[in-house]
Every structure is written in C-alpha cells, then in structure tokens.
The first five atom37 places (N, CA, C, CB, O) and aatype in JSON, in Angstrom:
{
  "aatype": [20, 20, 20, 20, 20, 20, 20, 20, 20, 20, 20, 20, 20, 20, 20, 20, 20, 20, 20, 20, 20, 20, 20, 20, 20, 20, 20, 20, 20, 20, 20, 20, 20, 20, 20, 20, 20, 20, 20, 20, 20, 20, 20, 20, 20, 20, 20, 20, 20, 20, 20, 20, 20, 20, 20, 20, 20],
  "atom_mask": [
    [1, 1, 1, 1, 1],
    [1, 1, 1, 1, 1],
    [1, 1, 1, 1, 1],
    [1, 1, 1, 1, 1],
    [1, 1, 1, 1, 1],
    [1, 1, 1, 1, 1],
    [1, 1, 1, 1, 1],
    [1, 1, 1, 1, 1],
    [1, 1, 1, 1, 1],
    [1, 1, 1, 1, 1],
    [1, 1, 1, 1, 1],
    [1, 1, 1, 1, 1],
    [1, 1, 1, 1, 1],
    [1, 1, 1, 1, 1],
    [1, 1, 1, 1, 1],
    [1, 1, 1, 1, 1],
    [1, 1, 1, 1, 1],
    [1, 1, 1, 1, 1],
    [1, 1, 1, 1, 1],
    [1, 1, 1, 1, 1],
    [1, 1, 1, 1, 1],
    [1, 1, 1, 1, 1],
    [1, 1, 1, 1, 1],
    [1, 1, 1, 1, 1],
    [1, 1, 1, 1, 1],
    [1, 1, 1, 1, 1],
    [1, 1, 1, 1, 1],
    [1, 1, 1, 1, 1],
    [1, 1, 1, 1, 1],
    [1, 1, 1, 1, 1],
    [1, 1, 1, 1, 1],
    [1, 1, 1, 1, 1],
    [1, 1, 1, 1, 1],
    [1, 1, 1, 1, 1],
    [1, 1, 1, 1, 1],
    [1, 1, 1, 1, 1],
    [1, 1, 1, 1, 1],
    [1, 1, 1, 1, 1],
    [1, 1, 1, 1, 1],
    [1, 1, 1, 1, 1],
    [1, 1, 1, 1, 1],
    [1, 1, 1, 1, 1],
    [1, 1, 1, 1, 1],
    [1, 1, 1, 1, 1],
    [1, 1, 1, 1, 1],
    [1, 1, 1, 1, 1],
    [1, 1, 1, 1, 1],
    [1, 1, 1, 1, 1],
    [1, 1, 1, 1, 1],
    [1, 1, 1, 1, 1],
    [1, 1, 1, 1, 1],
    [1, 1, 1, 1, 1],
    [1, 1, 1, 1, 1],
    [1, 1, 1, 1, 1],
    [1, 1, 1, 1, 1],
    [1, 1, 1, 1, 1],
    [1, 1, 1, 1, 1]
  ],
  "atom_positions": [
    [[99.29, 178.09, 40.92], [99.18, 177.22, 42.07], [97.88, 177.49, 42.84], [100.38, 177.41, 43.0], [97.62, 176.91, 43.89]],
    [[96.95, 178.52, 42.2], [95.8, 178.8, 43.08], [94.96, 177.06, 43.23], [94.69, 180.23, 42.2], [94.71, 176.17, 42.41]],
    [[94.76, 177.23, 44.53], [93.46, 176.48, 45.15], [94.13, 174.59, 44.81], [91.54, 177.1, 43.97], [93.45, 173.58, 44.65]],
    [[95.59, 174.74, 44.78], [96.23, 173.21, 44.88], [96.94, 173.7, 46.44], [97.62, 172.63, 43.29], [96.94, 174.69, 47.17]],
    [[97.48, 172.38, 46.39], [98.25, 172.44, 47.88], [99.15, 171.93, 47.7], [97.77, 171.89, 49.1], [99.6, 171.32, 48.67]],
    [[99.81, 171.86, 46.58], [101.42, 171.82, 46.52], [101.79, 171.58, 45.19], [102.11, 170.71, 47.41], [100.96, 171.52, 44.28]],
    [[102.65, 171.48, 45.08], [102.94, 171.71, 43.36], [103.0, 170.13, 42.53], [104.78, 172.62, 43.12], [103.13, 169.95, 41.32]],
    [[102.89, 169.27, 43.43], [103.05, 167.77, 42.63], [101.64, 167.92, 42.59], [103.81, 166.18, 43.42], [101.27, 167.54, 41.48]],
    [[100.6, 168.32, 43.34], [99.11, 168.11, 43.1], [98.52, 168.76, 42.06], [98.36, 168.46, 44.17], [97.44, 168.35, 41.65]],
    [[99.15, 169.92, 41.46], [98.85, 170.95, 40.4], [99.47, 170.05, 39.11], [99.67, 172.63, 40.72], [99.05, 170.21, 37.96]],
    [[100.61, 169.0, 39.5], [101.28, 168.95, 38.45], [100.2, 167.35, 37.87], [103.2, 168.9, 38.82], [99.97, 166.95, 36.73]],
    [[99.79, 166.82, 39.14], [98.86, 165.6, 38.57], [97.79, 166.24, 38.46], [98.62, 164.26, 39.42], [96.86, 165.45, 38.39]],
    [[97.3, 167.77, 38.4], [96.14, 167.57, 38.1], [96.36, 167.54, 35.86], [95.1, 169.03, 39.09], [95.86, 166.89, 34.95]],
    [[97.42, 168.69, 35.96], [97.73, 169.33, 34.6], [98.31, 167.69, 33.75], [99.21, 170.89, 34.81], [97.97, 167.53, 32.58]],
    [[98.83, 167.02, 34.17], [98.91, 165.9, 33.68], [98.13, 165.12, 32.98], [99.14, 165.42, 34.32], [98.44, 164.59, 31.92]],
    [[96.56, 164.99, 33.82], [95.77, 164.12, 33.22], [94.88, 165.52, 32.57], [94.99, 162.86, 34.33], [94.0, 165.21, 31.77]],
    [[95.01, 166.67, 32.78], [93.88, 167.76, 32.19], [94.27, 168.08, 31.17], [93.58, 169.0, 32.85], [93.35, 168.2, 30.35]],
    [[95.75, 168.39, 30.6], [96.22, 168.35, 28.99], [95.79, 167.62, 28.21], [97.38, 168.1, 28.7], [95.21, 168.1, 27.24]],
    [[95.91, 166.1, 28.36], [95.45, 165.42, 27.05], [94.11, 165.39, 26.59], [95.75, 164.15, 27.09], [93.78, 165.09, 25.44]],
    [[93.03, 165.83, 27.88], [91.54, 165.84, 28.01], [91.4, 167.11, 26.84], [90.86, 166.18, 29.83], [90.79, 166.97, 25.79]],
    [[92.0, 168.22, 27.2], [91.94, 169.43, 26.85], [92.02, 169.57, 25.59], [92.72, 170.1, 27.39], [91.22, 170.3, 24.99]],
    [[93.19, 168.76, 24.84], [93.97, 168.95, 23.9], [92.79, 168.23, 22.78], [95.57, 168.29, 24.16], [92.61, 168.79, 21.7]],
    [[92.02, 166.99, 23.11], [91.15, 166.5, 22.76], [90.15, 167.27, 22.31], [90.92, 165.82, 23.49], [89.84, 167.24, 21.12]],
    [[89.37, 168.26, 23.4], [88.57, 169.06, 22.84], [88.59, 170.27, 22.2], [88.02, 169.16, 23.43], [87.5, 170.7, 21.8]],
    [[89.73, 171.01, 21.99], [90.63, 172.55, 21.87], [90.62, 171.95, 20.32], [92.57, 172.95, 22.94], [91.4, 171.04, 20.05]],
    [[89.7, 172.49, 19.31], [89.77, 172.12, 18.08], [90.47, 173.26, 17.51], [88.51, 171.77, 17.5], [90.73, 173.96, 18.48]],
    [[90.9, 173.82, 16.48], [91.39, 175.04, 15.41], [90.15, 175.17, 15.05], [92.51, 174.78, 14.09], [89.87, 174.61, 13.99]],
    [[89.05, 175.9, 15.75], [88.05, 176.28, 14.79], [88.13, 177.43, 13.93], [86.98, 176.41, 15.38], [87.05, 177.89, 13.59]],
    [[89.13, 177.96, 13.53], [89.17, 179.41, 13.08], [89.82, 178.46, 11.62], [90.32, 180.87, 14.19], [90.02, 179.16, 10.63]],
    [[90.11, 177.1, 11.49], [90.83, 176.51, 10.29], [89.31, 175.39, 10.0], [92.73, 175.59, 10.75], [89.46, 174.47, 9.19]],
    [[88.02, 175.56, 10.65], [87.24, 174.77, 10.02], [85.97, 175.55, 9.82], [87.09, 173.52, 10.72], [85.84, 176.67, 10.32]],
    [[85.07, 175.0, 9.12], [83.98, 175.74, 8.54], [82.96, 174.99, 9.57], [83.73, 175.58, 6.74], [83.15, 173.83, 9.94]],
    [[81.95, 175.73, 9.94], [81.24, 175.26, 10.57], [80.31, 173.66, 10.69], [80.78, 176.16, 10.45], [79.52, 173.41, 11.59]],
    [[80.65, 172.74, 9.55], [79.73, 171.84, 9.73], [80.92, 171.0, 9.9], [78.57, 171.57, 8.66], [80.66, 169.8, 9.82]],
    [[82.15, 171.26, 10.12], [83.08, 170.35, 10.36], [83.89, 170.34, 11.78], [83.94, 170.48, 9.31], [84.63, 169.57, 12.4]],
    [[83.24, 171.8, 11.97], [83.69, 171.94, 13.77], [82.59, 171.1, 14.28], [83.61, 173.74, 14.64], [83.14, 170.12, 14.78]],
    [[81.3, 171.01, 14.4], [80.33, 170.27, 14.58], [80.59, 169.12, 14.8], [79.62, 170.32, 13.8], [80.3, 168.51, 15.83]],
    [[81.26, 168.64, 13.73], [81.31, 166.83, 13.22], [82.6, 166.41, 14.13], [81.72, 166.45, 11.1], [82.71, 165.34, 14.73]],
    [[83.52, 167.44, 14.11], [84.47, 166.92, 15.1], [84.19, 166.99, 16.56], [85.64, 167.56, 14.93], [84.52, 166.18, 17.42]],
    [[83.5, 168.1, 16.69], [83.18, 167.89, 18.02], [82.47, 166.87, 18.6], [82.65, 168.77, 18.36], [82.51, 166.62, 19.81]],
    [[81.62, 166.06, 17.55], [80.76, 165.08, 17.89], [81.3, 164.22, 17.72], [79.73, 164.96, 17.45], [80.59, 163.22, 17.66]],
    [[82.46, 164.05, 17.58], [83.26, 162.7, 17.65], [84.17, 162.74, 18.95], [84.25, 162.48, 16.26], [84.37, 161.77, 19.67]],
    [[84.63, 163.85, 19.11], [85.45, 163.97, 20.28], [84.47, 163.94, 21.69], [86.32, 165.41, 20.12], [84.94, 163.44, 22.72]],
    [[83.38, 164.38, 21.67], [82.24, 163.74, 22.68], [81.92, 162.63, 22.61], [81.08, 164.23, 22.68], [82.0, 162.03, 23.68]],
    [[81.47, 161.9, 21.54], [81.61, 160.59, 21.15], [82.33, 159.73, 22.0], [82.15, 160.54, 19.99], [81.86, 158.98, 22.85]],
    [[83.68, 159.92, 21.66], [85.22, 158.97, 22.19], [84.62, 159.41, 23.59], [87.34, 159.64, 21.66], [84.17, 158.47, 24.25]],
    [[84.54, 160.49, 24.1], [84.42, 160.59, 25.33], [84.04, 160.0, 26.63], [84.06, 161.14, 25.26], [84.59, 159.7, 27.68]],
    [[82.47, 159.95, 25.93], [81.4, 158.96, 26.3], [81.7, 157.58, 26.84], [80.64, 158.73, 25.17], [81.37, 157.08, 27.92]],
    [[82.58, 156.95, 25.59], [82.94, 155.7, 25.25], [83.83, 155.65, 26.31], [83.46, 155.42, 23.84], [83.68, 154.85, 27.23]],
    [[84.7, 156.41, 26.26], [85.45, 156.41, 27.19], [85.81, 156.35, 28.49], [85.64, 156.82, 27.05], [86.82, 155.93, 29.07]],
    [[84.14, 157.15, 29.03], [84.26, 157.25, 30.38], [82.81, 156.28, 31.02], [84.31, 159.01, 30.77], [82.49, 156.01, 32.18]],
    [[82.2, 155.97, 29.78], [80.82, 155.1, 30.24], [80.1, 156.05, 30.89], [81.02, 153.76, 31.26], [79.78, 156.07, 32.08]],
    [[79.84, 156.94, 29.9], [78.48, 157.52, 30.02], [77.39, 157.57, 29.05], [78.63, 158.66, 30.29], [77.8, 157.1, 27.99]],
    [[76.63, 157.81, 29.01], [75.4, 157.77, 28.48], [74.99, 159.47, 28.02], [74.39, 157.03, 29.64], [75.03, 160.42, 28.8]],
    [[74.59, 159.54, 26.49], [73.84, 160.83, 26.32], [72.5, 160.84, 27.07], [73.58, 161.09, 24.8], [71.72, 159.94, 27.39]],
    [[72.5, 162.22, 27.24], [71.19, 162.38, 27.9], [70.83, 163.63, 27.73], [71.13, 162.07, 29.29], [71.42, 164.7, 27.87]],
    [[69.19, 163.17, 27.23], [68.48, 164.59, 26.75], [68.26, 164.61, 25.33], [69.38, 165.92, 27.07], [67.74, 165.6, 24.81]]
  ]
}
C-alpha cells in the first residue's frame, strides 16, 4: 500500500499495471538471445501502436 491512499487506488492502479507488465515480462531464461530481441521489439512495437507514440532517436 506504500505511497497509494487507499486500497481501491492500489487496486486500479495493479489492474491496469498487470496486463502492461505481463506484456513485457518475457521468459528470457527459455529464449536465446536473438529471439528475446525480436520479441521485445514487437511488444514495443504493439506498444507504440497502442499508445500513439512515435520512436525516437
């Protein structure tokens, strides 16, 4: 409960922060490195798309 102010506010934050999470939390210890890569760049990808942003840099 640190730094919420009540427990329905902790519970909407964990609500929308699981599925975000769960999205990026790959098994990298079950992929070889050019496939943690590739997923990760898809799951930034969707992201992007998702939230209308733009790469930059």
């Amino acid at each position: 409960m640190r730094r919420f102010k009540s427990v329905r506010q902790a519970q909407q934050f964990l609500a929308t922060h699981t599925p975000i999470h769960n999205h990026f939390q790959l098994r990298r210890h079950r992929l070889c490195a050019s496939e943690y890569r590739a997923a990760r760049d898809r799951a930034f990808a969707l992201w992007r798309e998702a939230t209308g942003t733009a790469l930059v840099g």
